[in-house]
C-alpha positions as CSV (number, residue, x, y, z in Angstrom):
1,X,0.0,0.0,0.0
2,X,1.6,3.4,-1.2
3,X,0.7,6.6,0.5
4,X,-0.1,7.1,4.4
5,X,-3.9,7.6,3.6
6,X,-7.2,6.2,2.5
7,X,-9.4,7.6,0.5
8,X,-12.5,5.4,0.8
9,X,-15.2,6.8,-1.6
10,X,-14.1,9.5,-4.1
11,X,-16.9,12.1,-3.0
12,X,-15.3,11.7,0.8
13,X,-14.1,15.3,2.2
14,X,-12.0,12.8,4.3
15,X,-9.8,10.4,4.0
16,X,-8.4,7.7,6.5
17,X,-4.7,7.9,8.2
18,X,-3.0,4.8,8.1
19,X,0.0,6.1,9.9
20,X,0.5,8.8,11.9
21,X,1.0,11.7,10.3
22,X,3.3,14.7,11.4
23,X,2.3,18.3,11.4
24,X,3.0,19.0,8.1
25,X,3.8,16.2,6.2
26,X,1.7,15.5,3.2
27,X,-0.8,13.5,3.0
28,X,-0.7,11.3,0.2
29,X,-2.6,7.8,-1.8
30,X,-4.5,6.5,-4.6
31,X,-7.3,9.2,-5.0
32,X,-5.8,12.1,-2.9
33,X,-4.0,14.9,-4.6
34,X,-1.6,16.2,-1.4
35,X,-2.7,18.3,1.3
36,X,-0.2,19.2,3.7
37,X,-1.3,18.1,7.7
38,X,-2.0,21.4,9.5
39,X,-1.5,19.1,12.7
40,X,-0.6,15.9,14.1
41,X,-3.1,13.3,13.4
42,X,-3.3,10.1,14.7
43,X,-3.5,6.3,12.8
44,X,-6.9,5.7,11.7
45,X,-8.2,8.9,12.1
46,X,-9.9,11.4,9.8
47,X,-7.8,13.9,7.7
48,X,-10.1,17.3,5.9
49,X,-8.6,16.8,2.7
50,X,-10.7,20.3,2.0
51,X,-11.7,23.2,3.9
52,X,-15.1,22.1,5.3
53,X,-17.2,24.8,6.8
54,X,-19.1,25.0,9.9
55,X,-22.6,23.5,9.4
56,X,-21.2,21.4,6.3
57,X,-21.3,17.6,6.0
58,X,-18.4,15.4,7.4
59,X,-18.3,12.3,4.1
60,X,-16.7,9.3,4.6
61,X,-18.0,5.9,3.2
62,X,-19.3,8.4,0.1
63,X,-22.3,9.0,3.5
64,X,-22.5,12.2,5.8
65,X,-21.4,11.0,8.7
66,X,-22.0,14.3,10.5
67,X,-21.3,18.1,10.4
68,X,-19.0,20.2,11.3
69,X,-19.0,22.0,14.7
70,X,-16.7,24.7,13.7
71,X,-14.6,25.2,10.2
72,X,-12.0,22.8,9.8
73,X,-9.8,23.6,7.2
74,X,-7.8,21.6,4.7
75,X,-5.0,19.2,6.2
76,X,-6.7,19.1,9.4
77,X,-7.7,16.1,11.9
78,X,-11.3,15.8,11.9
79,X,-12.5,13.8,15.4
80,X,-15.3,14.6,18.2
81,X,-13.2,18.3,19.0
82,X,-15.0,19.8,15.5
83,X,-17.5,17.3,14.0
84,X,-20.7,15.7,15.6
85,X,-22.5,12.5,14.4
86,X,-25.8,13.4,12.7
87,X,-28.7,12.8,15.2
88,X,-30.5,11.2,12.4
89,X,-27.4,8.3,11.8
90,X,-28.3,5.2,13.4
């Protein structure tokens, strides 16, 4: 596997770490042009490979999965500190 990424569904605005990744390394695989990490994120966490804004779905799975809490911008980790699940997900 090449890259320290996953990009799961090619609408995502996410993709999945496979490594941790350093404040600014670039985050690269199959799918995912390059956005630099604006912080460290953690293995199997979410990376904003996008700015999303505040209100604005969280995809992953090619699904909203929720919505931002605040704007997260591009190269950032996205976990419970700036998205929540969708009331509505099951």
């Amino acid at each position: 596997m090449a890259g320290n990424a996953i990009l799961i569904d090619v609408v995502d605005n996410v993709a999945v770490t496979v490594v941790p990744v350093a404040a600014g390394e670039v985050v690269v695989g199959a799918g995912i042009d390059g956005v630099t990490a604006c912080e460290a994120i953690p293995r199997h966490h979410k990376v904003a490979l996008v700015a999303i804004a505040a209100g604005a779905p969280v995809v992953k799975y090619g699904e909203a999965i929720g919505r931002a809490t605040v704007a997260i911008g591009a190269g950032a980790w996205v976990h419970t500190h700036n998205m929540a699940v969708d009331k509505e997900a099951g």
